[in-house]
C-alpha positions as CSV (number, residue, x, y, z in Angstrom):
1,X,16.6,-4.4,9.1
2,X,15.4,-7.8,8.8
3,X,14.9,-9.5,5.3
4,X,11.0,-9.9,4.3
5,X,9.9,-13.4,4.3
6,X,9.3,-15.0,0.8
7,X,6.5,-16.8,2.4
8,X,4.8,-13.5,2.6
9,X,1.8,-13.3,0.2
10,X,2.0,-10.2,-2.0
11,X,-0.4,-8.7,-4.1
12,X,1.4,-7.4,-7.2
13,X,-1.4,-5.0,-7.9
14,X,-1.6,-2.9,-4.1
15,X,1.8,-1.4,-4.5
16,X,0.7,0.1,-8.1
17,X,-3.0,1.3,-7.0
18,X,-1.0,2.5,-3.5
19,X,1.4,4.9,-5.9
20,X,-1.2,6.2,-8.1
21,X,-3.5,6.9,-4.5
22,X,-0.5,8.6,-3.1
23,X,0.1,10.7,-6.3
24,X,-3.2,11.6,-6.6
25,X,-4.1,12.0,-2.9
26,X,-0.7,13.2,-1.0
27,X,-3.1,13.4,2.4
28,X,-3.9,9.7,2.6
29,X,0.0,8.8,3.2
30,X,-0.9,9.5,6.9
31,X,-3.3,6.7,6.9
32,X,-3.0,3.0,8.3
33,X,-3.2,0.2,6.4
34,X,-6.9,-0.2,7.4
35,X,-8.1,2.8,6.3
36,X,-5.8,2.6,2.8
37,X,-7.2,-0.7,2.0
38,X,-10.8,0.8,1.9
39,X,-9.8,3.2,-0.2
40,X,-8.2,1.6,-2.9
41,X,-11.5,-0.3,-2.9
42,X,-14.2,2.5,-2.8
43,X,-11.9,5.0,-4.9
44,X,-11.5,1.7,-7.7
45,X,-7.8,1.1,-7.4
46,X,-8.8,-2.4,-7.4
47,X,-11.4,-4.2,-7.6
48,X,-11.6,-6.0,-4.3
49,X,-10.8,-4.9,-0.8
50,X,-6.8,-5.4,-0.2
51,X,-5.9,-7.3,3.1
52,X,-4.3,-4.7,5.4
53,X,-1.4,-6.7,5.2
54,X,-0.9,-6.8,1.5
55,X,-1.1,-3.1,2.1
56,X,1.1,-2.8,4.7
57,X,3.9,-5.1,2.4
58,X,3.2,-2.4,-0.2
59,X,4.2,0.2,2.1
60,X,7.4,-1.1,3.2
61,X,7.8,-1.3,-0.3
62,X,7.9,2.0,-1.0
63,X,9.2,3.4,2.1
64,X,13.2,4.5,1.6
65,X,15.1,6.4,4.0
66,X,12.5,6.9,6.5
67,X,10.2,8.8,3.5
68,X,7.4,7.2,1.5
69,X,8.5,7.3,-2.2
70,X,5.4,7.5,-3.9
């Protein structure tokens, strides 16, 4: 597994609003980044639309073991 770069920019507030959207709504793990960035808008996660990559850097996140730990 390679090592994320620390020139990556991260959000600190996507992974957060992407736990509480999971908990919430179990269904949308299936979802790409795309589609999870417009909804953590339109459902007010946050206040602004995410960049799918800030979301996609708060999936790796929280993915252990192959399994999303939401």
């Amino acid at each position: 597994m390679i090592a994320p770069s620390p020139n990556i920019i991260h959000d600190p507030n996507v992974l957060p609003a992407l736990r509480e959207l999971f908990s919430r709504y179990p269904a949308m793990m299936q979802n790409g980044p795309e589609t999870l960035s417009r909804a953590l808008f339109v459902l007010r996660y946050v206040p602004y639309r995410p960049k799918p990559f800030e979301v996609e850097a708060a999936l790796e996140a929280l993915v252990l073991d192959g399994e999303v730990a939401a």
